[in-house]
C-alpha positions in Angstrom: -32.3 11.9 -1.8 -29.0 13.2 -0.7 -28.2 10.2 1.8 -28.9 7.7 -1.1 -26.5 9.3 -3.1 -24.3 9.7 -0.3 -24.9 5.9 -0.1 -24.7 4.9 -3.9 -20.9 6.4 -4.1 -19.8 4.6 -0.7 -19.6 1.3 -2.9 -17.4 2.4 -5.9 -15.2 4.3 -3.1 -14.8 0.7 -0.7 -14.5 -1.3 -3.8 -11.5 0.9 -5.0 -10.1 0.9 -1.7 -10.0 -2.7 -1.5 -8.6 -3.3 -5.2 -5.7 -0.7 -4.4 -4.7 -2.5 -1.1 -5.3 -5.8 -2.9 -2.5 -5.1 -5.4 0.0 -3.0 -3.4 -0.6 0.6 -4.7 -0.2 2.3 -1.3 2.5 0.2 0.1 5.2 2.7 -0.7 3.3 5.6 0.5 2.4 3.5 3.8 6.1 2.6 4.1 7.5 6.4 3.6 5.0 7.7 6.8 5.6 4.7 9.1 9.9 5.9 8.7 8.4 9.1 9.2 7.1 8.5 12.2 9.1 5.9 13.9 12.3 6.1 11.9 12.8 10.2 11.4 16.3 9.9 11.2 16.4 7.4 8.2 16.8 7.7 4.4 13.9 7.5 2.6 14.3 5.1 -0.4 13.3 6.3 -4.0 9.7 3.9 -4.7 12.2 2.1 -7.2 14.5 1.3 -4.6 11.6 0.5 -2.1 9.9 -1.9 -4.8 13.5 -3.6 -5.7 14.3 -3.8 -1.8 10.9 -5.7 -1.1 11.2 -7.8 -3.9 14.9 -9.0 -3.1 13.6 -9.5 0.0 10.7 -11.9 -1.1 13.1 -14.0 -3.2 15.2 -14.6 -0.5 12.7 -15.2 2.2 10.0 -17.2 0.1 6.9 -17.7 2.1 3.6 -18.8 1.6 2.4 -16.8 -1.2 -0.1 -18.1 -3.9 1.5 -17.8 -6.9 
């Protein structure tokens, strides 16, 4: 009984997980530890400052992107 449970909430966990990476929720958070760890000596951008900065930089480097 325990494993099926166990099992049951493994779906709404990997659906969430997909949904969050899907729409960019932990790409500041992914950002702030890879400066951490391969860029110690840099300022860390505010998330505002880090959204603005990726954004600018997708305007000015259009790629292909759906929409």
């Amino acid at each position: 009984m325990m494993a099926l449970t166990h099992a049951l909430w493994k779906i709404p966990r990997a659906v969430w997980w997909y949904l969050t990476e899907l729409m960019g929720d932990t790409a500041y958070s992914k950002y702030v530890v890879h400066l951490k760890h391969h860029h110690p000596d840099a300022p860390i951008p505010t998330e505002r400052e880090y959204w603005r900065a990726k954004y600018a930089d997708q305007d000015a480097n259009p790629g292909a992107r759906c929409c």
